[in-house]
C-alpha positions in Angstrom: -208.6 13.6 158.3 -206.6 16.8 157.6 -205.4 16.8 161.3 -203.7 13.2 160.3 -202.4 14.2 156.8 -200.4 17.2 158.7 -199.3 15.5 161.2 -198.4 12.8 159.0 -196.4 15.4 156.8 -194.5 16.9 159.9 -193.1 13.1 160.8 -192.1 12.5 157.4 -190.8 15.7 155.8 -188.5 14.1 153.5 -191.0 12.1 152.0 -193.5 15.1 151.4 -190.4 17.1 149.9 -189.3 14.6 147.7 -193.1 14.2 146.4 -193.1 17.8 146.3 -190.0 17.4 143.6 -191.4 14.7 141.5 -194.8 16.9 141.2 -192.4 19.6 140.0 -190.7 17.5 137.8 -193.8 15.7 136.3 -195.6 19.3 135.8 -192.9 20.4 134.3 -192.6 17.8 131.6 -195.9 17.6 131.3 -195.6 21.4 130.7 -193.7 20.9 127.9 -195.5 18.1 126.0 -199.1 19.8 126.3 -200.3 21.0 122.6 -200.3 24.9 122.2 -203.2 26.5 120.5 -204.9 29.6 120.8 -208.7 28.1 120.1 -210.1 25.6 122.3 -211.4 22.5 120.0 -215.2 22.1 121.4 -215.9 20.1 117.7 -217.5 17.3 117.4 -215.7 14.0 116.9 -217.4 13.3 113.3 -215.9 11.2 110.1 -216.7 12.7 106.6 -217.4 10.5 104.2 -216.4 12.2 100.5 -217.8 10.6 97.1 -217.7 11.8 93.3 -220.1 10.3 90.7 -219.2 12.6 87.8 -222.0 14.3 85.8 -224.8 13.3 88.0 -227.4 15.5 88.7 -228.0 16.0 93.1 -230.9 13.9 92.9 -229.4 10.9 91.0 -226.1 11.3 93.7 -229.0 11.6 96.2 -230.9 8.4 95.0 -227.6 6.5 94.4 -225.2 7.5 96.3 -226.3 9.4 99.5 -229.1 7.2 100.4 -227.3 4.0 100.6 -224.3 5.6 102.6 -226.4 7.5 105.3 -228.3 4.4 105.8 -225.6 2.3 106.3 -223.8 4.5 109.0 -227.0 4.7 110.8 -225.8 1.5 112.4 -222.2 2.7 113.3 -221.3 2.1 117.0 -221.6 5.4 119.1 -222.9 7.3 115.9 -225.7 9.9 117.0 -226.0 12.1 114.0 -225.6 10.6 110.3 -226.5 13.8 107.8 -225.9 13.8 104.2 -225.9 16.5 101.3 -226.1 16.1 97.6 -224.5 18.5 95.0 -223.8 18.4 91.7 -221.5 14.9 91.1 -220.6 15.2 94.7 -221.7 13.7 98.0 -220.7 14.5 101.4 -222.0 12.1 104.1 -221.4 13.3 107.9 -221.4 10.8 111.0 -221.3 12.9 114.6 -220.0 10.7 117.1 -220.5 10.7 120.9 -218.7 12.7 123.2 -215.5 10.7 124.2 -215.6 8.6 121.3 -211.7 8.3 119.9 -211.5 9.3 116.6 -208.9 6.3 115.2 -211.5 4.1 116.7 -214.3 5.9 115.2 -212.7 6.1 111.6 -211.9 2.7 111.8 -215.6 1.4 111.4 -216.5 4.0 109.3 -214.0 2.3 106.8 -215.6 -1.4 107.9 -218.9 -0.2 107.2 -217.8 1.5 103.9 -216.6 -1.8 103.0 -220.7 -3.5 103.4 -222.1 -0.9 101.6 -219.8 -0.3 98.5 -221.2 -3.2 96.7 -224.5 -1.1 97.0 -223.0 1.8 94.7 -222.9 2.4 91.2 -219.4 0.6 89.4 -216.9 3.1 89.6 -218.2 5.5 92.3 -215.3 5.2 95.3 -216.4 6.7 98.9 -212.9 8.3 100.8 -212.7 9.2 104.1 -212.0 12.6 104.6 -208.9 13.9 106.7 -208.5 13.3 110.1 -209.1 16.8 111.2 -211.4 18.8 113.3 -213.3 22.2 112.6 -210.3 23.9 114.2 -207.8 22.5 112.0 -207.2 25.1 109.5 -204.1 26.7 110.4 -202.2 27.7 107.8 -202.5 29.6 104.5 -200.3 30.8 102.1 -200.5 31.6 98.3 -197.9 31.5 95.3 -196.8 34.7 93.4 -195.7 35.0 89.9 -195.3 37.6 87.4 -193.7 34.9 84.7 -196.4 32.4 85.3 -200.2 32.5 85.0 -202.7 30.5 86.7 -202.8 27.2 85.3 -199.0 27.0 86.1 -199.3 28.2 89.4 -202.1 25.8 90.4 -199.6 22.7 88.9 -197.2 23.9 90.8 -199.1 23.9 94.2 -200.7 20.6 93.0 -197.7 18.3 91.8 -194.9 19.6 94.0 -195.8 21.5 96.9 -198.9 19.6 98.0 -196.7 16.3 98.3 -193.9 18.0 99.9 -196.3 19.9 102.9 -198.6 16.4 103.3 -195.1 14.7 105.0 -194.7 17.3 107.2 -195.5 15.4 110.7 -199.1 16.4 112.0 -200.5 17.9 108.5 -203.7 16.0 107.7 -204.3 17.4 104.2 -203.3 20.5 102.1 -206.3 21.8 100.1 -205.4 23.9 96.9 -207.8 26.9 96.1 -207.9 29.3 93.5 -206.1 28.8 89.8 -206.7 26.5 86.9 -206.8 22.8 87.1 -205.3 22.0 83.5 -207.0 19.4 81.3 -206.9 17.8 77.5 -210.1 19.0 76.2 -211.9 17.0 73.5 -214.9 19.3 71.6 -216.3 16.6 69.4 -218.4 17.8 66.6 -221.4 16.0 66.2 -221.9 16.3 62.8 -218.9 14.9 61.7 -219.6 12.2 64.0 -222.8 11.4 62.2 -220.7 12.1 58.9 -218.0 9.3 59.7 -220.9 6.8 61.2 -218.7 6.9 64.9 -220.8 7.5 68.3 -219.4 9.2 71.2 -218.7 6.1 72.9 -216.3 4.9 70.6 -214.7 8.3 71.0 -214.0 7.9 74.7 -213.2 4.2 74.1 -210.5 4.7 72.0 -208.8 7.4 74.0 -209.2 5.6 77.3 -207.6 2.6 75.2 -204.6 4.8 73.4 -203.8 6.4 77.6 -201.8 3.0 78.2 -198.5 1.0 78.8 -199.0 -2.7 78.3 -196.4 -4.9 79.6 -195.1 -8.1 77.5 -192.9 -10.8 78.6 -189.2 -11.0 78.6 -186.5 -11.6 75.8 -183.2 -13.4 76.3 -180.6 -12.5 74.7 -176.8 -13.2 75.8 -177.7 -14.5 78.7 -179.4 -11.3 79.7 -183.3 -10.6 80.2 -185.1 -8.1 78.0 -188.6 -6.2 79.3 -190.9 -5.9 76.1 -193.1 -2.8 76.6 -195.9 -0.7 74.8 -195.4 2.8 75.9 -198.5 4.2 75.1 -199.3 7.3 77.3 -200.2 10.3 76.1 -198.0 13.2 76.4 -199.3 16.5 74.5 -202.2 17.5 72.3 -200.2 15.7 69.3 -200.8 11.9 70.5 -204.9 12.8 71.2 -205.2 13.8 67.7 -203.7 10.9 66.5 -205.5 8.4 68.5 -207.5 6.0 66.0 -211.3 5.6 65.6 -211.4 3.1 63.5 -211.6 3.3 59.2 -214.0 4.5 56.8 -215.4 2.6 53.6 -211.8 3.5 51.6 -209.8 2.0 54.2 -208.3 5.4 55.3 -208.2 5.7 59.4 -210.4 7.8 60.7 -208.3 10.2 63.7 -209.8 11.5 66.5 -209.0 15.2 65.3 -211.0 14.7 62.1 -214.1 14.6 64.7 -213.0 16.9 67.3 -210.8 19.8 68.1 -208.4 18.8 70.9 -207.3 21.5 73.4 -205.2 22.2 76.8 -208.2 24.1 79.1 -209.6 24.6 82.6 -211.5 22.3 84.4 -215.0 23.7 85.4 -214.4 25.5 88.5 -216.9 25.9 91.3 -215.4 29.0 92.7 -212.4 31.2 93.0 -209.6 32.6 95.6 -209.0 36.1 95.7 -206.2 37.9 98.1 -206.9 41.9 99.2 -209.4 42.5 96.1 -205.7 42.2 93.6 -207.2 39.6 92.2 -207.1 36.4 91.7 -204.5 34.0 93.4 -203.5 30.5 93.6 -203.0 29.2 97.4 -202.9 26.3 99.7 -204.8 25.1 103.0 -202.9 23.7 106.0 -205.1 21.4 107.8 -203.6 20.2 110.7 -204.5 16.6 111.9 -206.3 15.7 115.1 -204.9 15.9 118.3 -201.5 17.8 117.5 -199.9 20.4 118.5 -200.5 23.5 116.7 -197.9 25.6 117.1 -195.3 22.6 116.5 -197.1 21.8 113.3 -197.2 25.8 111.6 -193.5 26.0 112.8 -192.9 22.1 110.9 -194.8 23.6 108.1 -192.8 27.1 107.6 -189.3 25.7 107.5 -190.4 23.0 105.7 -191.3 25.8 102.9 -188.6 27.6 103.2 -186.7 24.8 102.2 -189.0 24.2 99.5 -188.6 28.1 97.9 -185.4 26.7 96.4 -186.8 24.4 94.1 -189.8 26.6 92.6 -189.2 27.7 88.9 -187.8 31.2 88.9 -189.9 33.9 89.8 -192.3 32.2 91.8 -192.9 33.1 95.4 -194.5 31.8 98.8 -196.7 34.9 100.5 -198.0 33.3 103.7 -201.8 34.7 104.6 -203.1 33.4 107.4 -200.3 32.1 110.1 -202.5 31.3 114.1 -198.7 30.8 115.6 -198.9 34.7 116.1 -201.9 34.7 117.7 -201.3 31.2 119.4 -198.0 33.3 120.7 -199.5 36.5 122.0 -202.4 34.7 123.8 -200.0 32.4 125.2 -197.3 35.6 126.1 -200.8 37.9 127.6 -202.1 34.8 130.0 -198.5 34.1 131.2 -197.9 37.6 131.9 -201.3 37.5 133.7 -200.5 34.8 135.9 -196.8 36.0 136.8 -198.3 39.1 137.9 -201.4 38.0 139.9 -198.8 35.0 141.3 -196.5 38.4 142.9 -200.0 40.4 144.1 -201.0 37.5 145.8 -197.8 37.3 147.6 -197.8 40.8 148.4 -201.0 40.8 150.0 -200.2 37.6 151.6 -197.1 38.9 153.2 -199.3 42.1 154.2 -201.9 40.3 155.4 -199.9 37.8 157.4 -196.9 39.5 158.5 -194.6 37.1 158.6 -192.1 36.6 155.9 -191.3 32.7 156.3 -195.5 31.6 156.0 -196.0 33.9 153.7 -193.5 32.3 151.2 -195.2 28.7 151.9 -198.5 30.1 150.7 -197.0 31.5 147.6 -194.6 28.4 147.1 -198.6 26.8 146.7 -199.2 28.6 143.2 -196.4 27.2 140.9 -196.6 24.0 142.2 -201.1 24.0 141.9 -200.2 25.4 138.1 -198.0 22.5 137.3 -200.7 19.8 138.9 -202.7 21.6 136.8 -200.8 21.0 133.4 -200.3 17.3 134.7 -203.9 17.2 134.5 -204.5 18.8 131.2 -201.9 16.9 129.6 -203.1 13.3 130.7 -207.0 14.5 129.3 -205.4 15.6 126.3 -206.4 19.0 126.9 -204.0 21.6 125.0 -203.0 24.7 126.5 -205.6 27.6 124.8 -207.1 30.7 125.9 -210.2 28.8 127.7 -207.4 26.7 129.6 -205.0 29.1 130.6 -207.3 31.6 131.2 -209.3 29.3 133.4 -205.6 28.9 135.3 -205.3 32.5 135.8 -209.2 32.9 137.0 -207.8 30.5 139.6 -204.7 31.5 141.1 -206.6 33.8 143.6 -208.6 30.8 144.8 -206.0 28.6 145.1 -203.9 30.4 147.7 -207.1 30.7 150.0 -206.8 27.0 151.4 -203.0 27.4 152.2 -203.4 30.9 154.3 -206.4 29.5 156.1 -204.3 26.3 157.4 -201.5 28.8 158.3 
């Protein structure tokens, strides 16, 4: 069989060179569209299924919550491992896939099966996929620095403007803030006035979920042009709570919500804290790139994209990047090529050595590049990105793969 493919090749030596050229051509464009990372992605393919039911205790999310979803997934196509975990208001349901199962596909009857079991949970409670990421995804952190704002602004800053902006950026899956103050209207309701003015708590929450709305009215015409009748009715500082109505007492006057409560701006209750270097604490966000994508691309997407954005931060604010795996996707990349370019010339010294003769000598070492860039062909058609497991695995090899072509010669 060999004897026939040489001979074969001898007869028709513009055919095998011109093969030889598209192989060189394909690697090398195949070279340039494989994903660069520096940490091989051995994750599972899983789909994480994220639920709040506010002010629950873990055993009522557990009972409620948990239970119904982890059932339910138990009959998801290809799902080996449903596991789920019950906190404090929060659920987190986890469904491990089998190897090879495509994560679009397997997302997609996550969500079908969400939508069977949601009639099963408690009015209000929502179950959300989480993002399409793996455990490898986090690749970029950065947090903000102020001396002209404190916490709370920080944190609104990262929340309302720089969290949209990032989420655009092609290949990010989510951007997770940490750290800061999560601003809120705070309404301390004193219960003995409530007993003093005959109003329960309900009515309380009633009346400010009712005075937090627009309502839309019809249309006027008038000179032949239309006019939109609205109710603008959202709330917009501390002012408008305490006005909001509760109803009257047996004079007739109105009873306001601030004649029951005291209405504040505070934090929301935080379950933990982001410190940088033991300063203190810090306000930051979380790159998480999506499945599948190029790393490298994405953190390079990602830092212009901010740099663009530091122009339209209030003054005095400023972007300190943390945690940045382009370097060390770089240097792993730089130290394996290296590696390779100089095994690639020892080989061809010893095989120049060892055979003596200039001309076969070169055809052996022509084999290398050309088994490299079958080799990214390959990787790139798996959808296997170029890491330190992969490239070092290529560099492990090089010795090996100029033994066939000095044994032929």
């Amino acid at each position: 069989m060999i004897e026939r493919i040489i001979e074969y090749s001898i007869r028709n030596k513009f055919l095998v060179i011109l093969m030889t050229l598209f192989v060189i051509l394909g690697g090398i464009y195949a070279m340039a569209r494989t994903p660069l990372d520096a940490i091989p992605d051995l994750s599972d393919v899983q789909v994480i299924i994220f639920t709040e039911f506010p002010g629950q205790a873990p055993q009522v999310v557990e009972d409620q919550v948990t239970y119904p979803l982890t059932t339910a997934m138990l009959a998801v196509p290809f799902a080996k491992v449903v596991r789920g975990y019950s906190f404090f208001g929060l659920s987190f349901v986890y469904i491990i896939f089998e190897d090879g199962t495509d994560m679009y596909w397997a997302r997609s009857r996550v969500l079908e099966y969400l939508n069977y079991v949601s009639s099963r949970l408690p009015d209000g409670v929502t179950p959300t996929l989480g993002p399409d990421a793996t455990g490898v995804g986090w690749v970029y952190e950065y947090i903000l620095e102020s001396d002209q704002h404190d916490l709370a602004q920080l944190r609104s800053i990262q929340d309302w403007f720089l969290r949209y902006e990032l989420t655009s950026v092609p290949g990010v899956a989510e951007v997770a803030s940490v750290g800061g103050y999560v601003k809120q209207y705070q309404v301390i309701v004193d219960p003995n006035k409530l007993v003093a003015f005959n109003v329960s708590l309900q009515k309380v929450r009633m009346a400010i979920k009712r005075s937090n709305n627009d309502v839309g009215g019809k249309l006027v015409e008038m000179g032949e042009t239309e006019f939109m009748v609205r109710g603008l009715g959202y709330i917009t500082g501390i002012e408008d709570l305490e006005n909001v109505p509760l109803g009257v007492n047996q004079r007739g006057t109105p009873i306001l919500l601030r004649n029951v409560a005291t209405i504040k701006i505070g934090p929301e209750l935080r379950r933990g804290i982001a410190d940088y270097n033991g300063t203190g604490e810090v306000v930051g966000g979380i790159i998480v790139m999506r499945y599948g994508e190029n790393a490298l691309e994405v953190i390079q997407n990602v830092k212009k994209r901010l740099e663009e954005l530091k122009r339209g931060l209030p003054e005095g604010v400023k972007i300190q990047p943390v945690y940045d795996r382009s370097a060390l996707i770089l240097r792993a990349v730089d130290s394996l090529k290296g590696t390779l370019i100089e095994e690639s010339i020892i080989v061809a010294v010893v095989c120049i050595i060892f055979l003596l003769h200039l001309r076969s000598a070169l055809v052996a070492i022509f084999t290398l590049p050309v088994a490299v860039l079958i080799s990214f062909i390959i990787m790139e058609r798996q959808g296997i990105n170029a890491n330190i497991m992969s490239l070092g695995g290529i560099a492990i090899a090089v010795g090996a793969m100029v033994d066939a072509a000095i044994v032929m010669l």
